[in-house]
N, C-alpha and C positions, 0 to 999 in steps of 0.2 A: 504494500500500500504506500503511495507516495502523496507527498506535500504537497500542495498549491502555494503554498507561502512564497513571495518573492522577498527572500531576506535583503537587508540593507549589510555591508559589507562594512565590518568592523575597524574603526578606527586604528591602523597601527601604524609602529615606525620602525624601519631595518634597525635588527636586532633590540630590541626593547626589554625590557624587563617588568613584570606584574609581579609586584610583593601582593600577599593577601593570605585570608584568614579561611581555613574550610568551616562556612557556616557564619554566623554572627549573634542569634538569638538564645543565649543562654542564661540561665537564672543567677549563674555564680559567676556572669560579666558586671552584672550591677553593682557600682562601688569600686569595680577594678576598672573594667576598660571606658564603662559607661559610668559619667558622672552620676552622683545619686539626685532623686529625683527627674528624671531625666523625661519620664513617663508627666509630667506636671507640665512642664516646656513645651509638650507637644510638639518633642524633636522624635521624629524616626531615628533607631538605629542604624539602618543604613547612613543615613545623612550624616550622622558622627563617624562613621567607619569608613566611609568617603574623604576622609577629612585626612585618612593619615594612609589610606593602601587606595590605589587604583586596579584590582578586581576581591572577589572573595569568591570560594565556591559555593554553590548552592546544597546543601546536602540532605534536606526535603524530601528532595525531587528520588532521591534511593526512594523514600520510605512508602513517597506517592507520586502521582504526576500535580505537576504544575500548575496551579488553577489559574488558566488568563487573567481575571483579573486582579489578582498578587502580583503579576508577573510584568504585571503593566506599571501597579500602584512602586515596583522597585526599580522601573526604570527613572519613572521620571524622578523618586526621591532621588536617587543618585545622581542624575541627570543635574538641579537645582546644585549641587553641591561639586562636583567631580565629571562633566558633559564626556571626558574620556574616558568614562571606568568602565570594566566588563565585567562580564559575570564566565564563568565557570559553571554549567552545574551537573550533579551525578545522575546517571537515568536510570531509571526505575529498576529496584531489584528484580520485578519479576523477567527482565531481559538477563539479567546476569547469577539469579545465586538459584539454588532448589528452595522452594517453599516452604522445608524443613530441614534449610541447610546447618542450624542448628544442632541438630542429633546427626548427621547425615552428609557427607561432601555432595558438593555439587557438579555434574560435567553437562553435557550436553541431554541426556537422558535425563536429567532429572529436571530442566527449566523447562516452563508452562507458561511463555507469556500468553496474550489471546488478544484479539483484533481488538477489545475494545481496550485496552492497556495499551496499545500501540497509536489509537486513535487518543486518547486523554492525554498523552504524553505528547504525541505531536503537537497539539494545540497550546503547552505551555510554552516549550520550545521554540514555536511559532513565534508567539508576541514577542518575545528576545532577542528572535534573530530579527524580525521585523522592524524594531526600535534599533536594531546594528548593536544590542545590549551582549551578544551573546558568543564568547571569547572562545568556547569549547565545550563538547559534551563530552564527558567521564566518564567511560565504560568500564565499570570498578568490577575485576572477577574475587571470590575468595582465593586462600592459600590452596583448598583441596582442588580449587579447578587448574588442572594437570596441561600441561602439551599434547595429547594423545589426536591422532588421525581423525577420531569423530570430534575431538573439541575444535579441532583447528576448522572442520567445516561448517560448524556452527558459529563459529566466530568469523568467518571469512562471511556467510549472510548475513549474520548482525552488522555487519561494516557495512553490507550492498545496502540495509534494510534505513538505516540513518544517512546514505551517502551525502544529503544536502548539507549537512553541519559538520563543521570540522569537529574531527574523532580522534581523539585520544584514548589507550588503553591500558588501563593498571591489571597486570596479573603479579600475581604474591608469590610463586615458584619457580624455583631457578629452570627447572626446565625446559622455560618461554626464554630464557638467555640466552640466544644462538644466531647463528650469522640466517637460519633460516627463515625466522621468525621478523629479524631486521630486515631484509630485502622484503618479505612478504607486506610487513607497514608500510616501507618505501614507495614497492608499487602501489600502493592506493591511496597514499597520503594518508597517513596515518600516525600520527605520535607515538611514543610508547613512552609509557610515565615512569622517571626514577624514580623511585623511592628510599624511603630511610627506616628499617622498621627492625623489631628485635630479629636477632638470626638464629632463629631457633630451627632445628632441621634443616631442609631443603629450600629453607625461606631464600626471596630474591637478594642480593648481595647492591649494597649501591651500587648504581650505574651510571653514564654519560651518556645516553646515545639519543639520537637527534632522525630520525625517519621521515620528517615529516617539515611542513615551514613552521608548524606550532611545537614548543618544546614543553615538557611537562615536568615538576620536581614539587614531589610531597612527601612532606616528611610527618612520621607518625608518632615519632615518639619513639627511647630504646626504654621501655618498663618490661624489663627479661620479666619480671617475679606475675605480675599481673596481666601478664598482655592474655594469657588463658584460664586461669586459675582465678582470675578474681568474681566475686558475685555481683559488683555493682560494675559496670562496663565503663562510668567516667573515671574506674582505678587507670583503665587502661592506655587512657589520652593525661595521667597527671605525670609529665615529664619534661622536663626544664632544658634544653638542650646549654650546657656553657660555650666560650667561645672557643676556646680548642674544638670541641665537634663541631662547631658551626663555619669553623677556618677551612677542614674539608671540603666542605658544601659549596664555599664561596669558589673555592676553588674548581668545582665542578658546574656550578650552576657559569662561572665564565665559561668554561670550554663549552659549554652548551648553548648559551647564549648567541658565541659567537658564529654559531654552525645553524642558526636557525631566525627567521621573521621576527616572532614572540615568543618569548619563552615566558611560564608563569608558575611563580613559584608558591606554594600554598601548605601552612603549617596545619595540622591535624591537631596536637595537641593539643587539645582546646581549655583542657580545665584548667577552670579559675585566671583563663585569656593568657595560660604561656606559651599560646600562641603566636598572641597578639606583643608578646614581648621578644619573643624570637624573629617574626617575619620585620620587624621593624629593626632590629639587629641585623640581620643577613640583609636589609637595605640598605645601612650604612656602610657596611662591610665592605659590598658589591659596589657601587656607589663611590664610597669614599668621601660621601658628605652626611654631614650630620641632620638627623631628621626631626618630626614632630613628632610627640606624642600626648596619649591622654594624661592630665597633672596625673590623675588617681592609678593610671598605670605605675608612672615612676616612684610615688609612694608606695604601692605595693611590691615592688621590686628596682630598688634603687639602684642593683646593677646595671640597668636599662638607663640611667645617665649617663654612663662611657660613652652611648650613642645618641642621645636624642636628650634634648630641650624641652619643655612640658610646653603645650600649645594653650596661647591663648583663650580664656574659655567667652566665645564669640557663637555667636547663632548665625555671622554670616561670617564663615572662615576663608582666608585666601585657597583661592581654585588651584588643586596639585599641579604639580608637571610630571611627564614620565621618567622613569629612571632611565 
């Protein structure tokens, strides 16, 4: 089934860089990244999250599809504050994991997407690409979905089935590391996402590689103790990267940068926004100029002043530039 949408073609500039945060609505940002009170101002959090990264991922959009009009109401917030920010966002589990991936790995045999999951999805995606809001879609597999001959041709129609939007794809096992997996992105334009994540088993090993004009680097956090074994799932994003591991990254997200259109870098880590203190770290790092941040960030983490200056607290802030 294909789009009618004639998207508007994303703002970018040879070799670029997008710092950003995966998601933005969290209860334990209040206070840290998001001033308090904040909700009383009748400021959208986008519109303060604009203020200091130009994209964020969408991460929702796993859980459900995209309802047009959210998808509208976050363009233009962002639009008022940041007119060159992008979105990022993840598409719908039921393309990528088993339905009781849970108990259960997932490979080809076990996803059940269905026409009308394909149709609700499209139409969020739509108003995104339509507004020129829309930087990349995510094709997030689990660690159990393997390299195997029947996953590669499920994965090879999932690429035909989104071909409108630029595709990016995260798989979690080293198996998908191979020179034949990169040519196979290559031919179709297709990114393939590094990642940073604990290496537990057969897990993917960071990488550099560049398949596509969109580059992709998320990083999740190294929590060895919690990343499987814990009961509440934000154990597994509570991880502080320092700047020794964050010196490697800089150093890869250059080599990667330089070999690709856009590249968009986007921290996971999300609890209690050491996220939002890392992806503004790895700005200045890359960069090499010091940036803004929220005051109540750098109170909460005053390591976060080696790099950035507490911003203004303004309701009309100066409009970013690209990195």
């Amino acid at each position: 089934m294909g789009s009618t949408a004639q998207a508007r073609l994303p703002q970018t500039h040879p070799n670029s860089i997008r710092f950003g945060t995966a998601g933005w609505s969290y209860k334990d940002w209040q206070g840290v990244f998001y001033p308090p009170g904040m909700q009383h101002r009748k400021l959208h959090p986008l519109e303060y999250l604009a203020r200091f990264f130009d994209t964020t991922e969408i991460n929702t959009s796993f859980y459900g599809p995209i309802k047009p009009e959210l998808a509208t109401l976050w363009c233009r917030r962002v639009a008022a504050v940041n007119p060159s920010f992008l979105f990022t966002a993840k598409l719908y589990r039921a393309f990528t994991h088993s339905p009781i991936a849970v108990v259960g790995p997932t490979s080809a045999a076990t996803i059940r997407p269905t026409d009308e999951d394909e149709v609700r999805t499209r139409e969020g995606l739509d108003v995104l690409a339509n507004h020129g809001c829309l930087g990349a879609l995510l094709i997030q597999f689990p660690l159990s979905f393997k390299n195997t001959s029947l996953n590669r041709e499920y994965l090879d129609r999932l690429l035909r089935q989104f071909i409108e939007y630029p595709r990016v794809v995260e798989v979690r096992d080293s198996s998908w590391n191979n020179a034949e997996t990169l040519a196979a992105f290559t031919h179709q334009n297709v990114g393939f996402c590094n990642i940073d994540q604990p290496l537990l088993g057969r897990s993917l090993a960071p990488t550099e590689h560049v398949t596509a004009s969109i580059a992709y680097v998320r990083l999740h956090g190294r929590n060895y103790q919690e990343w499987f074994d814990s009961d509440n799932l934000n154990d597994r994003y509570n991880y502080l990267y320092n700047e020794t591991e964050l010196a490697g990254w800089k150093e890869r997200i250059e080599n990667v940068a330089a070999k690709a259109q856009t590249t968009y870098v986007i921290t996971n880590n999300h609890f209690e926004s050491k996220a939002g203190v890392n992806a503004l770290e790895l700005k200045t790092m890359v960069s090499g100029k010091r940036t803004l941040a929220p005051p109540t960030l750098l109170q909460k983490y005053p390591e976060l002043r080696r790099f950035a200056d507490p911003a203004e607290d303004s309701d009309a802030p100066p409009r970013l530039a690209l990195t």
